[in-house]
C-alpha positions in Angstrom: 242.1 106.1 38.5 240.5 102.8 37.9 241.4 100.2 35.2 240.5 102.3 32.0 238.3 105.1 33.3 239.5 108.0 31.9 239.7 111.9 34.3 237.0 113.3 31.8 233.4 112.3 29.9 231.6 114.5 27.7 228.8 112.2 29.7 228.7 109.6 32.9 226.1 108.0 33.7 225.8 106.4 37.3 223.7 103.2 37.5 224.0 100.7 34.4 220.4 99.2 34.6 218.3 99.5 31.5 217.5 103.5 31.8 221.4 103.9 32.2 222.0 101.9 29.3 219.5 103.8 26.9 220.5 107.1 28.2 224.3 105.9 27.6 223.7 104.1 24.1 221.6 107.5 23.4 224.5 110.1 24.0 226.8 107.8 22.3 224.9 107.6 19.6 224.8 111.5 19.3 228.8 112.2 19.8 229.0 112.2 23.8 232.6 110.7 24.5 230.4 108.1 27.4 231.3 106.6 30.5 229.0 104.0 32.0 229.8 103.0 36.2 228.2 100.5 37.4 228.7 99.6 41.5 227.6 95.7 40.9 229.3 92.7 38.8 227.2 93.2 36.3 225.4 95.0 33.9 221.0 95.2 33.3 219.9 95.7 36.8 216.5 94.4 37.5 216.3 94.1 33.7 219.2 91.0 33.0 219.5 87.5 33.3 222.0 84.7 35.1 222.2 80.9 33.7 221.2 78.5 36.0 221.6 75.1 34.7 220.5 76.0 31.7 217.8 78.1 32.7 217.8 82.0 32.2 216.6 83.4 35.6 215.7 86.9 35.3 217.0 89.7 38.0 213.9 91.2 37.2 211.5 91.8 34.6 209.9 88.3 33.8 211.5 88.2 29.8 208.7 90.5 28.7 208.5 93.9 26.5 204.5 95.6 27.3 203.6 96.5 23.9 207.0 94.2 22.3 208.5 96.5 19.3 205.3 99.0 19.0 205.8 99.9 23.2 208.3 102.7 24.2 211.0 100.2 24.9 210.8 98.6 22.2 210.9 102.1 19.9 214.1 102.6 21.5 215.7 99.8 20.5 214.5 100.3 17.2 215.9 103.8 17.2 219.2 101.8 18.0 219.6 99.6 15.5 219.7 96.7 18.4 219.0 93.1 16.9 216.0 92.1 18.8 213.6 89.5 18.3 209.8 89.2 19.6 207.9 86.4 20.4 204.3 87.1 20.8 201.6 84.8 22.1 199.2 83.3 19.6 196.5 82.8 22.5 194.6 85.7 23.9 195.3 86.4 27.8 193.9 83.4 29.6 192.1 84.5 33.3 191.9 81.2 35.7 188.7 80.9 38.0 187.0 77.8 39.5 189.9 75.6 37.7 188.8 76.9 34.7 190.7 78.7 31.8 189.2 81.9 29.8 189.9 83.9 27.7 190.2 87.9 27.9 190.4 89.0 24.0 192.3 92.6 23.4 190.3 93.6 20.3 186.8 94.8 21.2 185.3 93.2 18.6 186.1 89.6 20.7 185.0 90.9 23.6 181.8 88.6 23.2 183.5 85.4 21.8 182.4 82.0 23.1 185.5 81.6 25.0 185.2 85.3 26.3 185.8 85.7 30.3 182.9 88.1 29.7 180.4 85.6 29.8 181.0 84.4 33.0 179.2 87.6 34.5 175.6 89.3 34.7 174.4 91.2 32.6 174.6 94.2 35.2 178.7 93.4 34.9 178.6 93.1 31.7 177.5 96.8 30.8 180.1 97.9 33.3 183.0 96.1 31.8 181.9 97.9 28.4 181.8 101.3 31.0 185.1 100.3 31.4 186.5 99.8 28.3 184.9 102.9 26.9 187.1 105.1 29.1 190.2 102.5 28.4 189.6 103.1 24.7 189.1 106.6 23.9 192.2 108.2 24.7 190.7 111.5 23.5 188.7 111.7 26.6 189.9 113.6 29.2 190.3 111.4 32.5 190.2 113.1 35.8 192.6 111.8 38.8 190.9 109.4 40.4 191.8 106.1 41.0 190.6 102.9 38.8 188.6 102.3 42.2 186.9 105.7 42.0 185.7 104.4 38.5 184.6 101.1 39.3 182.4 103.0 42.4 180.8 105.3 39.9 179.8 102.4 37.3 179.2 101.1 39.7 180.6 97.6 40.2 179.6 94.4 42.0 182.7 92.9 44.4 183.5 90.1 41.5 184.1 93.0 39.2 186.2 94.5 41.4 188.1 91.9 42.4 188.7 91.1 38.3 190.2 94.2 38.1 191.6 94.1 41.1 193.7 91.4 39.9 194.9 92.9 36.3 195.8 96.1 38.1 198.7 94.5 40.6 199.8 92.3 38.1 200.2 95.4 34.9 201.4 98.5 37.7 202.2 96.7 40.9 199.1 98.5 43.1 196.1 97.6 43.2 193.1 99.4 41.9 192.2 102.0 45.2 195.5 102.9 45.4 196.2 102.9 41.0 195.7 105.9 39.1 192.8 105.3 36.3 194.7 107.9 33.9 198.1 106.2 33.8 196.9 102.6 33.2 195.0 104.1 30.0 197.8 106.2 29.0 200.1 103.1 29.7 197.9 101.2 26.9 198.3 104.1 25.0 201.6 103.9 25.6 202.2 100.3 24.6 199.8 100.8 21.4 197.3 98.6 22.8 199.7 96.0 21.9 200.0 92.8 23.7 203.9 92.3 25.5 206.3 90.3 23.5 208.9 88.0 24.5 212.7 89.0 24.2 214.5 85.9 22.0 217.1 84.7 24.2 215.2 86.6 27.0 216.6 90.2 29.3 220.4 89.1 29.2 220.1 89.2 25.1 218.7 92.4 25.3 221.1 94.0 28.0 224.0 92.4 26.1 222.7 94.1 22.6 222.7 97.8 24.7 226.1 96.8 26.0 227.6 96.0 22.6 225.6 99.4 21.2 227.4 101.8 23.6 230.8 100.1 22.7 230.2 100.9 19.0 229.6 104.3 19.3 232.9 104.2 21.4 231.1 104.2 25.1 232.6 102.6 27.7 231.4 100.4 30.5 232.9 99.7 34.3 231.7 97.2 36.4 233.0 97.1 40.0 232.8 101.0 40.3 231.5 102.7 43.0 230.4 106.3 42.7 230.4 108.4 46.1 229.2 111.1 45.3 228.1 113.8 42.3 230.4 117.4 41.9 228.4 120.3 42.2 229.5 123.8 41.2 226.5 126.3 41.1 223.6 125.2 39.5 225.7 122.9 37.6 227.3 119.5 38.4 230.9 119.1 37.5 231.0 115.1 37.4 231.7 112.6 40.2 233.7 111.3 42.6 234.2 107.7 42.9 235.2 105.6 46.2 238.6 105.6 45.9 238.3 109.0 45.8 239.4 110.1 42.7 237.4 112.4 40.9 235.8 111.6 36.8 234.9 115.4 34.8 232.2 115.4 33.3 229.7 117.7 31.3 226.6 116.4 32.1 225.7 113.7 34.4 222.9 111.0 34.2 221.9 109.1 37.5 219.7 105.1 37.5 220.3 104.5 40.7 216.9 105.8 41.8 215.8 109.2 43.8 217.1 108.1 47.6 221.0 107.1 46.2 220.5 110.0 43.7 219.8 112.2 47.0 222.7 110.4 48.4 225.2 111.5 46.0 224.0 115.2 46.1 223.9 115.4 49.5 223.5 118.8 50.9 223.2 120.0 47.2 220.2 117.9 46.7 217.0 120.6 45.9 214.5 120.7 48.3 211.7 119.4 45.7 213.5 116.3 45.7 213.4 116.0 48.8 209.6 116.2 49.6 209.1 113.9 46.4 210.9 111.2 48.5 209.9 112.0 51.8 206.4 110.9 50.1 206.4 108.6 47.3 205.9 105.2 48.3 207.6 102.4 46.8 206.1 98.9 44.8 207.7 95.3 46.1 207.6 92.2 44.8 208.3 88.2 44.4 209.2 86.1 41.4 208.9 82.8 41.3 210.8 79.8 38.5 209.5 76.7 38.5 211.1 74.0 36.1 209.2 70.5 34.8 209.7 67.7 32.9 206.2 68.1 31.3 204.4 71.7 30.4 202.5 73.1 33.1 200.3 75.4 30.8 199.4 74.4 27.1 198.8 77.7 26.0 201.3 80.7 25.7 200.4 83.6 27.3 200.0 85.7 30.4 197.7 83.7 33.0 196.2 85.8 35.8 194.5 83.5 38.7 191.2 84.8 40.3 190.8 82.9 42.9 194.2 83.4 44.9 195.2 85.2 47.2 199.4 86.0 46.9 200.1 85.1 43.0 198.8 87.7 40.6 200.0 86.1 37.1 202.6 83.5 35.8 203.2 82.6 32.4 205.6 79.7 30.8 208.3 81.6 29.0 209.3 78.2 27.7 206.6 78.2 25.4 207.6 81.6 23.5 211.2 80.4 23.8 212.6 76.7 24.2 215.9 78.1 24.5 215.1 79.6 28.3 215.1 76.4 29.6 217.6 73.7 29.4 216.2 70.3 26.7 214.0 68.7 27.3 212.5 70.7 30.0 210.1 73.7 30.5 210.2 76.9 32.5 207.2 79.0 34.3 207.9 82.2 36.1 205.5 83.6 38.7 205.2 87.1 40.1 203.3 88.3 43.5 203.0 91.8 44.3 202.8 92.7 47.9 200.7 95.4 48.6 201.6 96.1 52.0 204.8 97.6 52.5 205.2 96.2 56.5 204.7 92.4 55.1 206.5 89.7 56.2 208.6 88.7 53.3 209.4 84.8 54.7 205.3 84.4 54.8 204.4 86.2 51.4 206.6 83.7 49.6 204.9 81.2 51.5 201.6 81.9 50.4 202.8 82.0 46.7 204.6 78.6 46.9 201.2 77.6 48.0 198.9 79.0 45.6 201.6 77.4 43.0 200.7 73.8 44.5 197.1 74.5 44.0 197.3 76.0 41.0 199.3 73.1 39.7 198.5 69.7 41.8 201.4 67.9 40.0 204.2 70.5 41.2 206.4 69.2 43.5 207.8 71.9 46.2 211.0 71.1 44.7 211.1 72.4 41.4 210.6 76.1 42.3 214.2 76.3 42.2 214.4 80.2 42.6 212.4 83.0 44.9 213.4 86.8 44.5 212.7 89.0 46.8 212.3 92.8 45.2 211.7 95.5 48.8 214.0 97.4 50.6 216.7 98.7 48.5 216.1 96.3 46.4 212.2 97.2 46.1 210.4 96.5 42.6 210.3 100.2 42.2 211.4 102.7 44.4 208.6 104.5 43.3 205.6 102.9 42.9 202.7 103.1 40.0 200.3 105.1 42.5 197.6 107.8 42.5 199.9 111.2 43.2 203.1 109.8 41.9 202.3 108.9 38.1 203.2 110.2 35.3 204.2 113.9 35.4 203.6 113.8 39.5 206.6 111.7 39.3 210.1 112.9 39.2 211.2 115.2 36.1 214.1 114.0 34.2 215.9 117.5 34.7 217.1 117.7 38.2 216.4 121.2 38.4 218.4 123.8 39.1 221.0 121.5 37.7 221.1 122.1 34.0 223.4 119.4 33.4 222.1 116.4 35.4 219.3 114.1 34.5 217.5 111.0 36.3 216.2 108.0 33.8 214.9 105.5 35.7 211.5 103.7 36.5 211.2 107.0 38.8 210.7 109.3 36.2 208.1 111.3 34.5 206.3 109.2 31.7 204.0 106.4 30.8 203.8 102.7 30.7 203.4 99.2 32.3 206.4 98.3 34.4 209.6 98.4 32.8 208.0 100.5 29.6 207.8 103.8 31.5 211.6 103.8 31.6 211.2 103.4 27.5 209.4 106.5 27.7 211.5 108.3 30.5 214.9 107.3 27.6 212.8 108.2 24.6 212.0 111.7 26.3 215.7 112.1 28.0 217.1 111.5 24.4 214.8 114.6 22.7 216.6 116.4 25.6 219.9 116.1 24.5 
């Protein structure tokens, strides 16, 4: 057996990225004897950081919590006691068109402030941004399946319109709005308590580290370096796992975050034919981030900047100006993310199109100090299963793997609500009233 791991869990969980973690720190918390195996070096998944120089470089998630300590990550690590701290932006999201900076106001009652983005359109667009914002709003209405495209068609809106929203769509769920389901991004508000997304002190590797140190408390245990072949199935129960070497780890329930085509994987011929056509379908989101270091700030103000008038970058803020401590003294730090849309891209040109709507963006930036490019498709895709019409929110996969009482997926692939990384909040929060 391998250094540590014992021949029997109350609970394993395969996959330690931030879902694993919850769902581990959660059966901990409630008496589970744990075990946590992890194939990879480290711990956090798309969800951690690494120091570079002094920088903290994310694996993943850009340093941000949608909805910070009122979202559904950020109730579960409340729920946990972790010691988290939130920096929020003082400015109001800022939206970037003809080299000019607005602002887009969350409280309705800005919406028509002199430094609104509102007042760069017709009237015409006007009353369909309030169309909108009514449906965004009232989370009492019932909303109908339809894409936010389907929407913007029945206000119906003018090309600028759509291509505003356009842009807030790939940038919040990684699709853009034909292809984005109009009743998850306003249960994903909902979701995040129409709150704006707060900054992690210390950024993702903080946060992972605080779940890490939670788990060992409540006497988990963690293992790096450990491969998991397969999972034991007996009936319509699994038995535990069996890991590369061979050897086999007991367990009485099992917990997978190593998304549905490994999960299939592990169940092999057991794996339920549901599953299967769930895969065989769902298509997955990919992605590029981009850090960018400078001597001198490339953006005065704090938050979330989404440019209109590009064609691969779909936001960027400077995390630097939540949090000094990201970046090395002395210097500041912007991160960038592109989504790419089409699945059959070429990944070498994408990034090239984003290192050149950087430039533009920023004349002064020197091809030089965008010291990091990461790549999220393939197996390595932003989301195996992307934030589409048909696969959101309970079309996605249930956290039960029926017929198996005993084994549970929590991942970004689950049934639930939320921008990004916050639907796995609400897949942990629901996976922890299971157990």
């Amino acid at each position: 057996m391998g250094k540590g791991i014992q021949s029997s869990y109350d609970a394993v969980v395969v996959g330690a990225g931030i879902g694993g973690l919850l769902a581990a720190a959660f059966l901990a918390g409630k008496g589970y004897a744990t075990c946590v195996l992890e194939a990879l070096s480290f711990y956090g998944g798309k969800f951690t950081g690494f120091d570079y120089r002094g920088f903290q470089v994310p694996s993943g998630a850009l340093h941000l919590v949608p909805g910070g300590a009122r979202g559904g990550l950020g109730r579960c690590f409340a729920d946990l006691g972790l010691d988290i701290e939130y920096r929020y932006p003082k400015s109001p999201l800022v939206v970037l068109e003809g080299g000019k900076r607005f602002f887009i106001h969350a409280e309705q009652y800005k919406l028509f402030y002199p430094d609104s983005f509102l007042w760069r359109f017709k009237a015409r667009e006007i009353i369909t941004f309030l169309g909108v914002s009514y449906f965004l709003y009232r989370p009492d209405i019932e909303l109908p399946d339809i894409t936010f495209g389907d929407l913007l068609k029945l206000l119906p809106a003018s090309p600028r319109v759509k291509k505003f929203f356009n842009q807030f769509m790939i940038f919040a769920n990684g699709a853009d709005v034909d292809s984005a389901s109009l009743r998850e991004f306003r249960e994903s508000l909902v979701a995040a308590n129409y709150h704006k997304e707060g900054l992690v002190k210390g950024g993702c590797r903080h946060l992972i580290q605080e779940l890490a140190r939670s788990i060992e408390s409540r006497g988990g245990e963690l293992h790096s370096k450990t491969r998991v072949a397969g999972i034991r199935v007996r009936g319509n129960r699994v038995t535990g796992v069996e890991l590369a070497t061979g050897e086999t780890v007991k367990a009485g329930l099992v917990v997978t975050n190593v998304g549905p085509k490994r999960t299939r994987s592990l169940l092999g011929r057991h794996t339920p034919r549901w599953f299967l056509e769930k895969e065989g379908s769902f298509l997955p989101s990919y992605g590029i981030s981009y850090s960018v270091a400078s001597d001198r700030p490339l953006l005065e103000h704090d938050n979330v900047e989404v440019p209109m008038d590009h064609q691969y970058l779909c936001g960027y803020t400077q995390v630097s100006n939540l949090d000094p401590s990201l970046a090395p003294p002395g210097k500041h730090y912007l991160l960038a993310a592109q989504m790419v849309t089409d699945l059959n891209a070429d990944i070498p040109h994408e990034i090239e199109g984003g290192i050149r709507d950087l430039q533009d963006i920023f004349p002064q930036l020197d091809r030089s100090q965008v010291f990091n490019v990461s790549a999220f498709h393939r197996d390595w895709a932003g989301a195996p299963t992307g934030q589409r019409i048909g696969q959101s929110g309970p079309d996605r996969y249930p956290i039960q793997v029926d017929p198996f009482a005993n084994l549970y997926m929590v991942s970004h692939d689950s049934q639930g609500w939320g921008f990004a990384g916050d639907l796995i909040g609400h897949a942990a929060w629901n996976f922890r009233q299971m157990i």
